[in-house]
N, C-alpha and C positions, 0 to 999 in steps of 0.2 A: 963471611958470606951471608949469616944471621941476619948480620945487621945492615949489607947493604939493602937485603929483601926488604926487610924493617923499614929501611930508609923510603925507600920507592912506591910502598906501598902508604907511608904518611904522606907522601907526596902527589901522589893518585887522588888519596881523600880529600887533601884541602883544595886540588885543582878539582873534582867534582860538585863540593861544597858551595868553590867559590861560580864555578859556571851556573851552578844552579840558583845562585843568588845573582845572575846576572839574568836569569831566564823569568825571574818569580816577577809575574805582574802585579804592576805598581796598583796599590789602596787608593779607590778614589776620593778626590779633597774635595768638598763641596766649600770655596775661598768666600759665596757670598750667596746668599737668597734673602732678599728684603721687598715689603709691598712700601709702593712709594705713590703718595700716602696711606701710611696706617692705619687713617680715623679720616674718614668720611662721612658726607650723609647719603639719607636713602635715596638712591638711582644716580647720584654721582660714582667716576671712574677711578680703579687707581690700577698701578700698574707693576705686576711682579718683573724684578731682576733678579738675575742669577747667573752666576759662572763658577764649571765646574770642570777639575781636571784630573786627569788617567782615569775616566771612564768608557764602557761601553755603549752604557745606554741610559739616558737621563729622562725621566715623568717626574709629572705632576698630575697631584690626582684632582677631584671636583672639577671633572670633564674636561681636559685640556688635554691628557696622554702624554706621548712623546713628544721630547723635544730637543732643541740643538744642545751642546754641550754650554755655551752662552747664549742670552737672550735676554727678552723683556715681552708678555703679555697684558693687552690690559685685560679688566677685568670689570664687572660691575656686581658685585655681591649684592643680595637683597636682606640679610641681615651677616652680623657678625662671623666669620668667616675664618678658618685658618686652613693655609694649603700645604699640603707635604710635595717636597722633593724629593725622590728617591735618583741617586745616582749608582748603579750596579756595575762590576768590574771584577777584580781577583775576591771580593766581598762587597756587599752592600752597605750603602749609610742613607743617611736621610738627614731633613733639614727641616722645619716649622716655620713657616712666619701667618701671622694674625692679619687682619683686617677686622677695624671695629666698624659697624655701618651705626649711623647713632639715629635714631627712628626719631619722628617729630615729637616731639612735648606737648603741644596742642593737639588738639581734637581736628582734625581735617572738617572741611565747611564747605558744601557743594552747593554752587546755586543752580537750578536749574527750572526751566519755563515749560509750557505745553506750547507745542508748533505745530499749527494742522493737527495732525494724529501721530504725530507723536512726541517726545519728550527732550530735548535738548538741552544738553549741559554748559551754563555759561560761563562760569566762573569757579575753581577748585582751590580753596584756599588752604593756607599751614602745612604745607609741605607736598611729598608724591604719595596719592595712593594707586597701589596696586589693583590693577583691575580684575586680575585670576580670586582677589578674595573679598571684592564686592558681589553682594547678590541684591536684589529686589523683591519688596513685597509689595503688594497692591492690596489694600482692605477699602471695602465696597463702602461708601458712605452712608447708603440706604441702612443695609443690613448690617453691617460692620462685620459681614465674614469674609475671610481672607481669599482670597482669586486669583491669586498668585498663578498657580496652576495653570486654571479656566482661561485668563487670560495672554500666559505665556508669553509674560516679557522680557527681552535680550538688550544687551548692552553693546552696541554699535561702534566699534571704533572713528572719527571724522578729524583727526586732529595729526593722524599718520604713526600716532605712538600706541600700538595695543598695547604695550605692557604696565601702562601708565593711564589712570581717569583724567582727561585732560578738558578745556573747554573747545567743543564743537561734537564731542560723542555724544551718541543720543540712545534713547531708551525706545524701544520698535516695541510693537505687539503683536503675537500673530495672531490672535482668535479675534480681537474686538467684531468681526463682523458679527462674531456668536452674540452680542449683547445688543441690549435696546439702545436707539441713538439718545444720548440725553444722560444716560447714566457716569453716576460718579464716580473718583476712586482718591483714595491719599494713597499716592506713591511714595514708597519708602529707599533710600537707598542705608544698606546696611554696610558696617565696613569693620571687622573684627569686633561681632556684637555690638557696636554703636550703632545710633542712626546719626549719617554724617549730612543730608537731605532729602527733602522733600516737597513734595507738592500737589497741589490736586490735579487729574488729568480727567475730563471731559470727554465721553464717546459723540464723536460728532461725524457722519452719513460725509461719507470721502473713501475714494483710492486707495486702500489699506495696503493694496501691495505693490503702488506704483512705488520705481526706485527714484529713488532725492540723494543725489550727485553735490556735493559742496567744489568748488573749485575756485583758483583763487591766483592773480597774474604773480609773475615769477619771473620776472628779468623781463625780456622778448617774447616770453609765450604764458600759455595756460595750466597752469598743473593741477589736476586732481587731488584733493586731501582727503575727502572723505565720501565715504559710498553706503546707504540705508537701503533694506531691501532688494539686497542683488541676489545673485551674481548676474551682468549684466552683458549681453549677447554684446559684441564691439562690432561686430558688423551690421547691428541695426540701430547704429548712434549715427545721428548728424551734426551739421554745426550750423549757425547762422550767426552771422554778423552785422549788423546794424549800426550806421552809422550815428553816434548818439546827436550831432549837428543835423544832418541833413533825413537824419531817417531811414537813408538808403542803405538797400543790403548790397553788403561789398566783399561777402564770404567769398569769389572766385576774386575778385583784385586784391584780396589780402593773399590768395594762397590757403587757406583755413586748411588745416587738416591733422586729423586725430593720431596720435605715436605711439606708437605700446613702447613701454620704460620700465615695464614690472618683470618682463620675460614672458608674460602669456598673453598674446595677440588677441584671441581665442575671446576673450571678457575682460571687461571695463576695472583697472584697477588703480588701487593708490599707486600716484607717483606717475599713472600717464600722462600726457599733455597733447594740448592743442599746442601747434605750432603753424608761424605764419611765414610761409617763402617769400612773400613779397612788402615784406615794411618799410624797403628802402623806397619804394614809390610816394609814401607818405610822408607829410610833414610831425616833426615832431611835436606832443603834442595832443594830436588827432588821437579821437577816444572811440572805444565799440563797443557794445553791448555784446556780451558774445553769450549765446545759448547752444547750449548743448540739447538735441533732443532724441528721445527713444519710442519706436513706434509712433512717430507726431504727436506725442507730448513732451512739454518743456520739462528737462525734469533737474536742469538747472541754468542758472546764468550770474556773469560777473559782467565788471566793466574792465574794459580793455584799454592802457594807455600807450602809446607808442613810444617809446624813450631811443628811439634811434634817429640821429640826425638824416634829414633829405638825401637823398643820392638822386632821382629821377621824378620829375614831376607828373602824377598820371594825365595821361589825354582823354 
């Protein structure tokens, strides 16, 4: 009788043993996480893969969070980079992979001019610089004291890339009207303790705070790249069209009319556009002056060319 107890009760334990080894959730595999590619330069993309299995819940950290069990991110590192995978489950594991960003060897080289009142950048040579770690000095020519301050210069985005010095940003002022007309200044642009540009800038009796609009044609229409001295009301912008042959304004037979693209109607922003409903009336070809204006100042203009074939001759 001993031993059938014996018997039944060894039999209990390995039937509980093994059910419980059928209940125990499965160690998650992390089978793969690689950035593709490894080694980049500065402001180029590369893109993490990863697949992982009998998990719950999968991150990645350096702000990405949760993610699918498989997947692919891209990513744009601003230096050398390694991101962890964390997959959690009946225990946690993790995963490493690197991203090298490889910075320019040269010295970056900005060229940049005075425009009216203020400072436009034309040309950014030897690689991406970061705009978050450019600053500017201004030292007075007269006196050689610094006015940095007094004159309170900003760096403009005009080119649709903040994160990047690009050419068409420009350098704004807010105070010059505090200064005499005539006075000089060597502007400095600094970019991790170098100076990577310069130039002298001229206070010269002008519009300090009128806004200057860069835009620039884009297929079929107008699109805005860059904007100084905003933020700019969009409901007290107009448009005029000019016909560059005959002279004539043809703003109402083109159709002219301003589109918000940015998400806020409300002010004038990159990436809005003039568009024209009626291009099929014209010959391809046929070119416009298009001015944008605010409060009845021009406060930009392009040439407009038409690249859609005729459909309807106007009368």
């Amino acid at each position: 009788m001993k031993k059938i107890i014996l018997t039944i009760g060894i039999t209990l334990l390995l039937c509980t043993i093994a059910l419980s080894g059928c209940n125990e959730q499965k160690k998650p595999i992390i089978s793969n996480f690689e950035a593709i590619p490894n080694e980049i330069e500065l402001g180029q993309t590369s893109s993490l893969h990863w697949n992982v299995l009998d998990a719950t819940s999968v991150t990645i950290d350096i702000g990405i969070g949760a993610v699918t069990s498989a997947g692919n991110r891209s990513v744009v590192p601003m230096e050398t980079t390694t991101y962890t995978l964390t997959a959690t489950g009946s225990t946690t594991v993790t995963a490493k992979t690197t991203i090298t960003v490889n910075q320019p060897i040269e010295k970056p080289n900005i060229s940049m001019i005075q425009t009216d009142f203020y400072i436009e950048i034309t040309e950014v040579k030897n690689g991406h610089v970061l705009q978050s770690e450019v600053h500017v000095i201004a030292i007075n020519r007269n006196s050689t004291v610094n006015q940095t301050s007094a004159l309170g210069p900003m760096i403009n985005d005009g080119d649709g890339n903040p994160n990047f010095l690009g050419a068409g940003d420009a350098i704004t002022f807010q105070n010059l009207s505090g200064f005499s007309d005539g006075e000089l200044w060597d502007i400095q642009l600094i970019y991790r303790s170098e100076i990577i540009g310069q130039c002298v800038f001229k206070n010269s009796k002008g519009p300090y705070d009128t806004p200057v609009v860069r835009m620039t044609q884009s297929n079929t229409s107008v699109i805005i790249i860059g904007i100084i001295n905003g933020p700019i009301d969009q409901g007290m912008c107009s448009i005029t069209a000019i016909n560059e042959t005959s002279q004539e304004i043809q703003t109402s037979l083109l159709g002219a009319s301003l589109t918000d693209k940015d998400g806020n109607p409300i002010v004038l922003g990159i990436s809005d556009q003039i568009i024209f409903n009626s291009l099929g009336k014209f010959k391809a070809g046929d070119r416009w002056i298009i001015q944008l204006m605010y409060n009845g100042i021009i406060i930009s203009q392009c040439l407009f060319t038409n690249i859609r074939s005729i459909i309807m001759i106007p009368t």
